[in-house]
C-alpha positions as semicolon CSV with decimal commas, in nm:
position;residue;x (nm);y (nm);z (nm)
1;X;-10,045;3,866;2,742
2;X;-10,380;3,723;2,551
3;X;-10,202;3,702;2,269
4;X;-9,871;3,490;2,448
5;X;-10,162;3,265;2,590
6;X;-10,378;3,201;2,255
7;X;-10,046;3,090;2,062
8;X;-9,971;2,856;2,319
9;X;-10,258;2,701;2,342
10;X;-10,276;2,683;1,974
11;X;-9,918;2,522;1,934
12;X;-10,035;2,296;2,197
13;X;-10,385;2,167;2,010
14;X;-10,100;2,123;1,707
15;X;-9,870;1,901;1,909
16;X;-10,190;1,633;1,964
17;X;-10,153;1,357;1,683
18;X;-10,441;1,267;1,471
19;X;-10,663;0,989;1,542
20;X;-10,552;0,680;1,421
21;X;-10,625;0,580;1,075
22;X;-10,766;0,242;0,967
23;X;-10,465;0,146;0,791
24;X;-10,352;-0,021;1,151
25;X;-10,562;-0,331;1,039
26;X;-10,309;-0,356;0,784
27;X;-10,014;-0,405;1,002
28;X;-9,693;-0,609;0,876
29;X;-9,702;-0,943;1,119
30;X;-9,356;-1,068;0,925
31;X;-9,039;-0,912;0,972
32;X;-8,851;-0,776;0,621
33;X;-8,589;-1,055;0,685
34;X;-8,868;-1,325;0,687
35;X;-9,043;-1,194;0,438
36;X;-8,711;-1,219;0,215
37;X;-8,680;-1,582;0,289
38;X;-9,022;-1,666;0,291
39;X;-9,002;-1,528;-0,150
40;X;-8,693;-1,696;-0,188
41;X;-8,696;-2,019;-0,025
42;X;-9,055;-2,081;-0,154
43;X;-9,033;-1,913;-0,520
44;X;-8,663;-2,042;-0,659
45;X;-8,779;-2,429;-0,632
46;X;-9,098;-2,314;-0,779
47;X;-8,935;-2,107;-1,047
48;X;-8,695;-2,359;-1,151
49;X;-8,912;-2,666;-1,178
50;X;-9,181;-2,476;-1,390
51;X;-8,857;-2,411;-1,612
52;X;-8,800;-2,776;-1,597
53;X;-9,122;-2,875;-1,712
54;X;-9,124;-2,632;-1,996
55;X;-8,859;-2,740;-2,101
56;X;-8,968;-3,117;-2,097
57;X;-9,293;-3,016;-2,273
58;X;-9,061;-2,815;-2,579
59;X;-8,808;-3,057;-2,609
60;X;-9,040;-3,351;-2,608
61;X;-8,815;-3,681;-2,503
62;X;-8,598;-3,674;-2,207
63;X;-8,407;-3,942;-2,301
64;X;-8,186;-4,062;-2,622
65;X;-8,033;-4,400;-2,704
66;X;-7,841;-4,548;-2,974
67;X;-8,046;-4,798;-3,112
68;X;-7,908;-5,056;-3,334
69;X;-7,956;-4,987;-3,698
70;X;-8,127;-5,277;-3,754
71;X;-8,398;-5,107;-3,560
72;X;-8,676;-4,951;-3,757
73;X;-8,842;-4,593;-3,598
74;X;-9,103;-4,738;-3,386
75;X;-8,834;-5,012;-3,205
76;X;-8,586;-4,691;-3,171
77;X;-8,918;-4,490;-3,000
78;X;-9,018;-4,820;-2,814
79;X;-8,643;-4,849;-2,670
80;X;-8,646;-4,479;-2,586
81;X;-8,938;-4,496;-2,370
82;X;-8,864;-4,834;-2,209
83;X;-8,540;-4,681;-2,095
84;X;-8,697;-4,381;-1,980
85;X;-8,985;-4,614;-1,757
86;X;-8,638;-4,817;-1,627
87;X;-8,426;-4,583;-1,559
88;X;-8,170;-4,878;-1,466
89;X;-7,847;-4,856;-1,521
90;X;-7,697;-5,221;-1,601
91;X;-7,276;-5,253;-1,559
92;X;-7,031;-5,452;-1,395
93;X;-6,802;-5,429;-1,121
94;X;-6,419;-5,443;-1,040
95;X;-6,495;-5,807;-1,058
96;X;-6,669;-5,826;-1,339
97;X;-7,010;-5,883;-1,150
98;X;-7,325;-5,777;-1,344
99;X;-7,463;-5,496;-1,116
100;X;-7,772;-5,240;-1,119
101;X;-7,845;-4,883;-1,029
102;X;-8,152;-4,703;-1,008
103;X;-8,168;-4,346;-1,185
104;X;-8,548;-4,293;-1,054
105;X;-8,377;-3,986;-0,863
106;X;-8,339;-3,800;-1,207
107;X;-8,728;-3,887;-1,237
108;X;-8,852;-3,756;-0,978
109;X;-8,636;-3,415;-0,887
110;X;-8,894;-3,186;-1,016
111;X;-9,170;-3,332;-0,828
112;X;-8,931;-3,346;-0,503
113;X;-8,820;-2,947;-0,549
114;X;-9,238;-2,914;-0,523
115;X;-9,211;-3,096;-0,200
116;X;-8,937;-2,864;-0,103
117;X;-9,123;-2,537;-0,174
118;X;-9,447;-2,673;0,035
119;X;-9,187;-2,802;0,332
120;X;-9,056;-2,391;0,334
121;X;-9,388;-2,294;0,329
122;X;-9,461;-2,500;0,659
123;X;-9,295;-2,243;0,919
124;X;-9,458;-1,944;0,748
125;X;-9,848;-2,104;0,839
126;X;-9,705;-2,196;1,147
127;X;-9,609;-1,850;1,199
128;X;-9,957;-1,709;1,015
129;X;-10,159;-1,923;1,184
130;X;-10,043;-2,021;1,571
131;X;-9,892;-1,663;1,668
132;X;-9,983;-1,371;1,428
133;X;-10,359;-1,329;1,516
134;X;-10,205;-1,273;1,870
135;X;-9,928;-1,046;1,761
136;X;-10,171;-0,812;1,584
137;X;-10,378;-0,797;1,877
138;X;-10,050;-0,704;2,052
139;X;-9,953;-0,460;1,798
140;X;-10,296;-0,253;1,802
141;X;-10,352;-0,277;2,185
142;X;-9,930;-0,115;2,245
143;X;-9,940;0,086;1,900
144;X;-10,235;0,297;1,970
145;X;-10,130;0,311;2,388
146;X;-9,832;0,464;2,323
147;X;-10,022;0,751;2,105
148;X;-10,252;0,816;2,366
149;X;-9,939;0,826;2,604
150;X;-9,851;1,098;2,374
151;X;-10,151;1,309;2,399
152;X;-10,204;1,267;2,719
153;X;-9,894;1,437;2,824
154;X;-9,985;1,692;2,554
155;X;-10,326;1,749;2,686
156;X;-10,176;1,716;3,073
157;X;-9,926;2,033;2,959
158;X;-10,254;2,170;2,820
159;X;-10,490;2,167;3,159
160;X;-10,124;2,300;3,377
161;X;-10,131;2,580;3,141
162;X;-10,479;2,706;3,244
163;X;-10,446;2,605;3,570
164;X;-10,101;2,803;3,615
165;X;-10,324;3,075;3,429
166;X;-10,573;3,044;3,702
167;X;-10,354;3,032;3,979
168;X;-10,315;3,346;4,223
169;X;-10,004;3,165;4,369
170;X;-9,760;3,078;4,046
171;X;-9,507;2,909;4,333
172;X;-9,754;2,695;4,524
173;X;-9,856;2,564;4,184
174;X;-9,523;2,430;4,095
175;X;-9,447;2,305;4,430
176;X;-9,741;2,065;4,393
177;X;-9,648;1,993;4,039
178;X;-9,310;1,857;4,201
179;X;-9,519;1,709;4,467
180;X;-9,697;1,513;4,157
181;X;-9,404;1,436;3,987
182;X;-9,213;1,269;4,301
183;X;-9,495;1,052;4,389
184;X;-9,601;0,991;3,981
185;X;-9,939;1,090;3,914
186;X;-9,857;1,159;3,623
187;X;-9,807;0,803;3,495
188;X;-10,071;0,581;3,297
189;X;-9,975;0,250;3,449
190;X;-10,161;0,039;3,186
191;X;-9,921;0,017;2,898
192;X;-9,600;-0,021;3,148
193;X;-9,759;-0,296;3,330
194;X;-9,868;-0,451;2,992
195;X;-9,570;-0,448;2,847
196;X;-9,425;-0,585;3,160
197;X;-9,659;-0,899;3,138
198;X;-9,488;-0,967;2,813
199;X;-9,172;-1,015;2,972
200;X;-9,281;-1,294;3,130
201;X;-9,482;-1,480;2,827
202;X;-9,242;-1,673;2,581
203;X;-9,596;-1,803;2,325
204;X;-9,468;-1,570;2,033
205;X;-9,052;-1,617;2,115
206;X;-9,132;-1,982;2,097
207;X;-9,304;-2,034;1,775
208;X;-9,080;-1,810;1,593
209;X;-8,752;-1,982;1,736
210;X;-8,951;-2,325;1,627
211;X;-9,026;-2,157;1,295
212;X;-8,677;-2,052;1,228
213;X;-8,567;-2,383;1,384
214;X;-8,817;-2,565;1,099
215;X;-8,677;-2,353;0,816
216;X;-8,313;-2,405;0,898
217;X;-8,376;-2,805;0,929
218;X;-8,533;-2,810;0,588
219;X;-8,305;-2,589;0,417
220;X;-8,026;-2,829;0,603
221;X;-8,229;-3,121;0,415
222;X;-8,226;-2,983;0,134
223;X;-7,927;-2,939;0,084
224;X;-7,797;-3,302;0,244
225;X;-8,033;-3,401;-0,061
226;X;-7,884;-3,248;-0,327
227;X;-7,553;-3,297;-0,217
228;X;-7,602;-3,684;-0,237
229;X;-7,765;-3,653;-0,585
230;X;-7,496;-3,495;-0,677
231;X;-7,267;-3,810;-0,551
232;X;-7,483;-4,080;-0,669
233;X;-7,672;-3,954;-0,943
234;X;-7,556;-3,616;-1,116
235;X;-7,271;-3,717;-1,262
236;X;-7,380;-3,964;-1,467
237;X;-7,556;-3,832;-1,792
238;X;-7,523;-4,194;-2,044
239;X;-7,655;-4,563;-1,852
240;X;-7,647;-4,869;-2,048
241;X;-8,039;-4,983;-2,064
242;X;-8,157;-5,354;-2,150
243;X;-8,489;-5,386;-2,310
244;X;-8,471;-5,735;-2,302
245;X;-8,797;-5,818;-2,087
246;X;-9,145;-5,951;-2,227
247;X;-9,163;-6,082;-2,550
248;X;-8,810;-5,949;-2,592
249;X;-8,622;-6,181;-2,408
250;X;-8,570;-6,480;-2,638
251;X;-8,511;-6,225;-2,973
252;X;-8,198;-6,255;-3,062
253;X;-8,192;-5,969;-3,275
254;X;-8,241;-5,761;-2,954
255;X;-7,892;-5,638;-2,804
256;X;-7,810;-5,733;-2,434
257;X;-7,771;-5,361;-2,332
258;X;-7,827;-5,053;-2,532
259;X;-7,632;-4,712;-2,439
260;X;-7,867;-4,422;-2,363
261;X;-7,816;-4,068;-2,262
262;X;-8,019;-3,854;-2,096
263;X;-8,107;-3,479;-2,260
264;X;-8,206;-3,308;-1,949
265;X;-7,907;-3,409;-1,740
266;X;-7,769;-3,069;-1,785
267;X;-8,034;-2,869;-1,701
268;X;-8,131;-3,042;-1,336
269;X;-7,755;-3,004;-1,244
270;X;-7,759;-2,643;-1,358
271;X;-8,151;-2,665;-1,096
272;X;-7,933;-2,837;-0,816
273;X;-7,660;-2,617;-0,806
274;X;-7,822;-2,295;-0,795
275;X;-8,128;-2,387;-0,547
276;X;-7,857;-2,606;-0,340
277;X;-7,600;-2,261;-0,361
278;X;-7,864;-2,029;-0,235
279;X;-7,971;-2,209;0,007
280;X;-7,625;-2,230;0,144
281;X;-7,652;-1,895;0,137
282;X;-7,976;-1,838;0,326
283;X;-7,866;-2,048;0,629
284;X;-7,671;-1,741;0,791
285;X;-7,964;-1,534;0,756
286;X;-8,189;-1,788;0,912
287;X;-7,916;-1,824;1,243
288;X;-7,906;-1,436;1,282
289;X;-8,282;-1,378;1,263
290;X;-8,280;-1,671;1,596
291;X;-7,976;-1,433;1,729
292;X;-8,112;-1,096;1,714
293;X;-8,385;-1,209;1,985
294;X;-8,050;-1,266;2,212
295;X;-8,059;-0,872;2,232
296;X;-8,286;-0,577;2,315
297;X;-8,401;-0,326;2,053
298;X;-8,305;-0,043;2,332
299;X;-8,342;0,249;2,111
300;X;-8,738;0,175;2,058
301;X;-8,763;0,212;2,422
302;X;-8,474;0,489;2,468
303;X;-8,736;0,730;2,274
304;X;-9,047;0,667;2,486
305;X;-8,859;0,713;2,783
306;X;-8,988;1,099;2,720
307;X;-9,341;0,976;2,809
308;X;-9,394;0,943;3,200
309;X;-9,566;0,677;3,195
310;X;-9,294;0,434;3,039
311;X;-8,951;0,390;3,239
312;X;-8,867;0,032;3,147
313;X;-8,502;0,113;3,088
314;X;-8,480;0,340;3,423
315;X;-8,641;0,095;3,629
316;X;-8,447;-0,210;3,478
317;X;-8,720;-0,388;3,414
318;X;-8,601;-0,562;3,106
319;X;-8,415;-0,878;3,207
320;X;-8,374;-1,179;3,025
321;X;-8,430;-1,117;2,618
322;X;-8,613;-1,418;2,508
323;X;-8,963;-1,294;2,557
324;X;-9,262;-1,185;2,350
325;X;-9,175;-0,826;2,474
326;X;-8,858;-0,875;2,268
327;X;-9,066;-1,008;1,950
328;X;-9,304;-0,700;2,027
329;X;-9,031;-0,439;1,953
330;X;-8,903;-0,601;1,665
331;X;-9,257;-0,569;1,510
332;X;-9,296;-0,295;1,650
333;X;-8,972;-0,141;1,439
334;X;-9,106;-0,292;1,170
335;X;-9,394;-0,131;1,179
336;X;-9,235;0,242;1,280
337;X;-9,475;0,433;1,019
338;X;-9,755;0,323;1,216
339;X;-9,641;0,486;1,523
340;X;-9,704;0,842;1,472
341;X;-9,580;0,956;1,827
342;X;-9,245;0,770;1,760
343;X;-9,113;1,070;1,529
344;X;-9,235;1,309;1,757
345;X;-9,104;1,167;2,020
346;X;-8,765;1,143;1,855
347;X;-8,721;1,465;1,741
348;X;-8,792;1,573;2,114
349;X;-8,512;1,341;2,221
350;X;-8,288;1,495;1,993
351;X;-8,352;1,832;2,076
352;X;-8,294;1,748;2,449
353;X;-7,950;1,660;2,366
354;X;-7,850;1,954;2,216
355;X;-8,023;2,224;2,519
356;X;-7,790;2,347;2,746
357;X;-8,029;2,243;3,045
358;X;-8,102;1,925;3,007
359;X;-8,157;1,858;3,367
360;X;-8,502;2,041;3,338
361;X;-8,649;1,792;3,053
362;X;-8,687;1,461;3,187
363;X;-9,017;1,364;3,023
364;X;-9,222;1,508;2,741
365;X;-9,438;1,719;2,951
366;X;-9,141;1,934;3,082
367;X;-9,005;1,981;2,704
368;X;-9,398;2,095;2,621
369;X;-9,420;2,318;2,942
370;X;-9,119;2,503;2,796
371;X;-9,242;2,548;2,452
372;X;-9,575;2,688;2,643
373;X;-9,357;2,952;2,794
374;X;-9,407;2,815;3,170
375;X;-8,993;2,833;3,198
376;X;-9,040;3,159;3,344
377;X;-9,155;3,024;3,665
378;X;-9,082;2,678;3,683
379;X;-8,825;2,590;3,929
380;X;-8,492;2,413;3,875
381;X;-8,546;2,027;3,914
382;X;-8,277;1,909;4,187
C-alpha cells in the first residue's frame, strides 16, 4: 500500500510545471499577420527605391536628348541637365494652343516611396508605443495565472490525497469534497474576475482597429497615387524641352524645343507596378486582421475550462467580441509556447474525450484524483 501511495505522490510532484523562465520578458506583442505586413509594407518601398538610386548613381544621367548637331559636348551636357531641372513638357493642343506639363512627379517618386515606407511605419509605433507596454503587462499578469491555476489544482489533488490517507471515514471525506465542489471552494476567483474586467475595456481593441484602420488608408493612398501617375505621368517616356531661357533666348542658333527622353522611365514603372500590385494585395489581409476580432478564439478558453477556477464559456460570460479580452487571446495564441499549462491542459482534454466516463472529469482535479488512484472510492457525480 506504501508503495501505491509513494508513486502517486511522485507522479503528482511530476504533474507541477516548472517555474517560469525569464524568457516571458520576451513575449511577441505583434501578431504573425502584422508582423508580415509590418516587413512588407515597410521594406518593398524601401527595397525598391535603394534599387532606384543605384541605379541612378551607375548609370549616371537620367535623362537623354537629341541635341542639334551644331551643338558641341558641353551645349549637349548643358541641354541635358536643363531638361532634367525643367522637367516641362512643351506641346500643343487639339487647337493648336502652346500648352505645358509638369514631369516633377518622375522627380520626385523615389523620395515619395520614402514617405510611403515612414507613413506604414506610423500604425506600427502607434501600436508599439500607445498599447503594447499594456498588453505585456496583460500577457505576464494572465500567462503566469493560468500556470499557477494549474498547480494549484495539482497541489489541491496533492493535500486530498493525504487527507483521504488520513481520513478514518473515506465516505464522509468525499461527501464534503462534493459539499466543496457545489458551493466552489475550489475556485481562485482572481484570474476569472480579471479576465472579466477585460470584457468591459475596449483601450487595446481600439488602437489596433485605428492601427489597421491607418494602414488600410495609406495603403488605399498609395495606391490612388500610383494609379494617377500612372494616368498622367507613366506613360510618357520622350517630352519636348525648350532651353530657350537666360542668355538663350535671343540665340538663334538655339532650337525652339528639343526632344528628350528619359532613361529611367522604365525602371519607376517596373517600381510602381510591383509596390502598387502588392499592395493591392495586402488590403484583404489588412480587412481580415479588423474581422477576426468580430469572433471569439473559443478553443483557448475550451482547454482551461479543465481548471476550476475558469468557466467563462459555462457561465456565458463572453458577450460582445470587440474587447481587449478578445485582443488578449489572440496574443495569447500567439504566444502558446509560453503557456506551459496549455499542452497539459490539452492533452487532458483530449483524453477526457476518449474515457468512457466522462461524467466523472469535469475539471482537472477530478482527471488528477483518478490518476492518484482515489477512483476507488470516489462517488459517481450526479
Amino acid at each position: 500500500m506504501s508503495l501505491s501511495h509513494t508513486a502517486a505522490e511522485y507522479m503528482l510532484s511530476d504533474a507541477l510545471l516548472p517555474d517560469p523562465s525569464s524568457s516571458r520578458a520576451k513575449l511577441r506583442l505583434e501578431l504573425p499577420s502584422d508582423r508580415l505586413l509590418k516587413f512588407v509594407t515597410v521594406g518593398l518601398p524601401l527595397c525598391l527605391v535603394s534599387l532606384a538610386f543605384a541605379r541612378e548613381f551607375s548609370a549616371g544621367s537620367q535623362i537623354s536628348c537629341f541635341s542639334p548637331t551644331n551643338f558641341t559636348g558641353k551645349q549637349s551636357a548643358y541641354a541635358d541637365t536643363a531638361c532634367w531641372e525643367s522637367l516641362i513638357h512643351h506641346g500643343f493642343d487639339a487647337e493648336g494652343r502652346a500648352v505645358t506639363k509638369s514631369l516633377w512627379a518622375l522627380k520626385v517618386f523615389p523620395y515619395s516611396l520614402l514617405v510611403v515606407a515612414v507613413l506604414m511605419y506610423l500604425p506600427y509605433l502607434l501600436w508599439r508605443y500607445a498599447a503594447a507596454p499594456a498588453l505585456h503587462c496583460d500577457l505576464l499578469f494572465i500567462i503566469d495565472e493560468l500556470d499557477k491555476s494549474y498547480n494549484r489544482s495539482v497541489r489541491l489533488v496533492q493535500h486530498m490525497k493525504k487527507v483521504q490517507q488520513a481520513s478514518a471515514e473515506p465516505e464522509r471525506f468525499w461527501e464534503e469534497y462534493e459539499r466543496a465542489r457545489r458551493e466552489r471552494y475550489f475556485e481562485f476567483p482572481l484570474l476569472e474576475r480579471y479576465l472579466s474586467c477585460k470584457q468591459h475595456a475596449h483601450a487595446l481593441v481600439s488602437i489596433y482597429i485605428l492601427r489597421n484602420l491607418l494602414l488600410l488608408l495609406f495603403l488605399a493612398a498609395t495606391c490612388l497615387y500610383l494609379v494617377f501617375l500612372h494616368l498622367n505621368i507613366f506613360f510618357q517616356d520622350e517630352f519636348s524641352c525648350s532651353i530657350k531661357t537666360g542668355l538663350l533666348q535671343v540665340d538663334p542658333h538655339v532650337p525652339s524645343l528639343i526632344p528628350c527622353k528619359l532613361v529611367f522611365f522604365s525602371v519607376f514603372q517596373l517600381i510602381s507596378l510591383s509596390v502598387g500590385s502588392v499592395y493591392v494585395l495586402l488590403i484583404p489581409v489588412v480587412i481580415y486582421n479588423a474581422l477576426q476580432l468580430c469572433q471569439w478564439d473559443k478553443g483557448l478558453l475550451s482547454v482551461y475550462e479543465m481548471l476550476p477556477a475558469f468557466d467563462l464559456l459555462s457561465r456565458r460570460m463572453l458577450t460582445c467580441p470587440l474587447n481587449d479580452l478578445n485582443i488578449i487571446l489572440l496574443f495569447l495564441r500567439a504566444n502558446i509556447s509560453e503557456l506551459t499549462s496549455f499542452s497539459r491542459l490539452n492533452a487532458v482534454s483530449a483524453l477526457r474525450e476518449t474515457t468512457a466516463n466522462k461524467e466523472d472529469i469535469d475539471t482537472v482535479i477530478d482527471f488528477m484524483t483518478l490518476l492518484a488512484g482515489l477512483e476507488t472510492t470516489k462517488p459517481k457525480h450526479q
